[in-house]
LONULUM-103202 format. One record per residue (C-alpha): residue number from 1; x, y, z. Coordinates in Angstrom, 3 decimals, always signed. Each point is the difference from the previous one (the first is absolute). Layout:
BEGIN
(pt NUM; (X; Y; Z))
...
END
This chain:
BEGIN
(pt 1; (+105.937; -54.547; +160.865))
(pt 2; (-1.905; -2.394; -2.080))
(pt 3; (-3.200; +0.776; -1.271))
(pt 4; (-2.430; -0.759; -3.140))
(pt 5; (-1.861; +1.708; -2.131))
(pt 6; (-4.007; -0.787; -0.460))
(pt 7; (-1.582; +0.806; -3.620))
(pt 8; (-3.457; -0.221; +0.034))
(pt 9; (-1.837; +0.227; -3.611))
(pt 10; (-2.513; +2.170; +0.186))
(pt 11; (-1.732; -1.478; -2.486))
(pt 12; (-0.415; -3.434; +0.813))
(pt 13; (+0.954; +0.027; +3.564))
(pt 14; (+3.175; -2.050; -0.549))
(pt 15; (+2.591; +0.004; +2.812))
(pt 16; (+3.598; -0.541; -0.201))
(pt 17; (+3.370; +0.367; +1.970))
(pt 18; (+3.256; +1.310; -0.797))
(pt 19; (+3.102; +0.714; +1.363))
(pt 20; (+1.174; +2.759; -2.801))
(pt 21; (-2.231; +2.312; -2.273))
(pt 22; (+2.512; -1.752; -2.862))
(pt 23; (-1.571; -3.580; +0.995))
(pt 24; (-3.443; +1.512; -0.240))
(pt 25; (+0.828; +1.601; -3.435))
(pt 26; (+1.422; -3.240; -1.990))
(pt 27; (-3.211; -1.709; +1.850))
(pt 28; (-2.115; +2.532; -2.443))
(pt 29; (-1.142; +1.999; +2.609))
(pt 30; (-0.747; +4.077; -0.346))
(pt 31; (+1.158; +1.303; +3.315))
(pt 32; (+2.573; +2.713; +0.513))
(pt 33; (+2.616; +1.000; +0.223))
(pt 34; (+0.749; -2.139; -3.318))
(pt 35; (-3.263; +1.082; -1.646))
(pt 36; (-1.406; +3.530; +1.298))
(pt 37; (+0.829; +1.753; +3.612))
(pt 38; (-1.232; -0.694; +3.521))
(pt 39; (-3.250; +1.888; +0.768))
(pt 40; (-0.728; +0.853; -3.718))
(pt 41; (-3.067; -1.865; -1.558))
(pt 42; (+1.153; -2.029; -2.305))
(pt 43; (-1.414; -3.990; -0.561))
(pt 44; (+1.095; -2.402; +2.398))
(pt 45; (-0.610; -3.069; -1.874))
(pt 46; (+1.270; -3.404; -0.533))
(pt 47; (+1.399; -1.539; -2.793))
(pt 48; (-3.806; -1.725; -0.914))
(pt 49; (-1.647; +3.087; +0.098))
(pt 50; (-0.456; +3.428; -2.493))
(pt 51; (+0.230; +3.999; +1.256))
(pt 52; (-4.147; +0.579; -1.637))
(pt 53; (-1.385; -1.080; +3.053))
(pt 54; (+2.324; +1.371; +2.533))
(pt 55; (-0.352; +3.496; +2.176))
(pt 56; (+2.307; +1.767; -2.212))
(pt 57; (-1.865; -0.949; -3.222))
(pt 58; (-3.280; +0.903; +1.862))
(pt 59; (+1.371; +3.327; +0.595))
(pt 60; (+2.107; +0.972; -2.847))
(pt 61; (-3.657; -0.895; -2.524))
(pt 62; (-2.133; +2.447; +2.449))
(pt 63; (-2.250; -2.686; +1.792))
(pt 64; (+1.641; +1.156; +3.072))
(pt 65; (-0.161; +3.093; +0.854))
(pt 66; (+0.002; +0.060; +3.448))
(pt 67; (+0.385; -2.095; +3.071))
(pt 68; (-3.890; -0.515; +0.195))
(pt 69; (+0.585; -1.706; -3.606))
(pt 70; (+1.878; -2.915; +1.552))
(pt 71; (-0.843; -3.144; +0.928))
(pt 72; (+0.440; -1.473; +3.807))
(pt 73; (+3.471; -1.928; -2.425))
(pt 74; (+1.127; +3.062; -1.368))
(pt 75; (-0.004; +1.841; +2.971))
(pt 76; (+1.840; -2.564; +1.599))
(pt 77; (+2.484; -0.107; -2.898))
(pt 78; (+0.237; +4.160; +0.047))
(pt 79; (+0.558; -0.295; +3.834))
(pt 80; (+2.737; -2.847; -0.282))
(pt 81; (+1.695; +2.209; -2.725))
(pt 82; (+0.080; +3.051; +2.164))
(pt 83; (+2.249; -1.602; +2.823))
(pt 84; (+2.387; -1.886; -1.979))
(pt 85; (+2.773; -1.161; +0.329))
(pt 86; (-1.088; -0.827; +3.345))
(pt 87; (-3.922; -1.549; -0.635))
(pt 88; (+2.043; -2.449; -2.714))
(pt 89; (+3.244; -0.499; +2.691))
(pt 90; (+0.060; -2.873; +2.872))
(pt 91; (+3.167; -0.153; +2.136))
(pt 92; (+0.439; -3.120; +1.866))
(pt 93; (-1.252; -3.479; -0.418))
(pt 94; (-2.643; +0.010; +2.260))
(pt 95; (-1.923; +2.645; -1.550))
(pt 96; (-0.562; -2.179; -3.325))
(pt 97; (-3.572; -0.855; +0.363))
(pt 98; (-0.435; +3.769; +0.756))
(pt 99; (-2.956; +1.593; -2.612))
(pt 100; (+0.787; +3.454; -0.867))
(pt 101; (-2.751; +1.993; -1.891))
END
């Protein structure tokens, strides 16, 4: 079955396809499994962007300390982390132009 992978920076909003996490990894992207693990916060960043203003950062410094902490984006990103592999994951070509938050 063929299917892509969408990174989304969390940081800059940045959105990107690709069809192995490898391919996303020598692109300079921070998505698991090559950096971190599926539904573990860790930054989800491209290669333009730095981990201080990411989720992770926000929470392993103390400004978050709960979900009522988070911005309307970080909850989004938490959310997104939460069901991967399958909020990052389309299968088939028609579901390409499919937003997944």
């Amino acid at each position: 079955m063929a299917y892509k992978l969408k990174y989304v920076c969390e940081n800059c909003g940045k959105i990107e396809f690709f069809h192995t996490p490898e391919e996303g990894f020598k692109a300079g992207w921070d998505y698991p499994p090559k950096m971190g693990e599926y539904r573990v916060v860790s930054p989800r960043t491209c290669a333009n962007c730095s981990i201080d203003t990411t989720l992770y950062w926000a929470m392993v410094t103390g400004a978050i300390k709960s979900r009522e902490d988070m911005t309307s984006n970080q909850k989004a990103v938490l959310d997104r982390i939460l069901k991967e592999p399958d909020s990052i994951t389309i299968n088939g070509e028609n579901e390409a132009n499919t937003i997944l938050v």
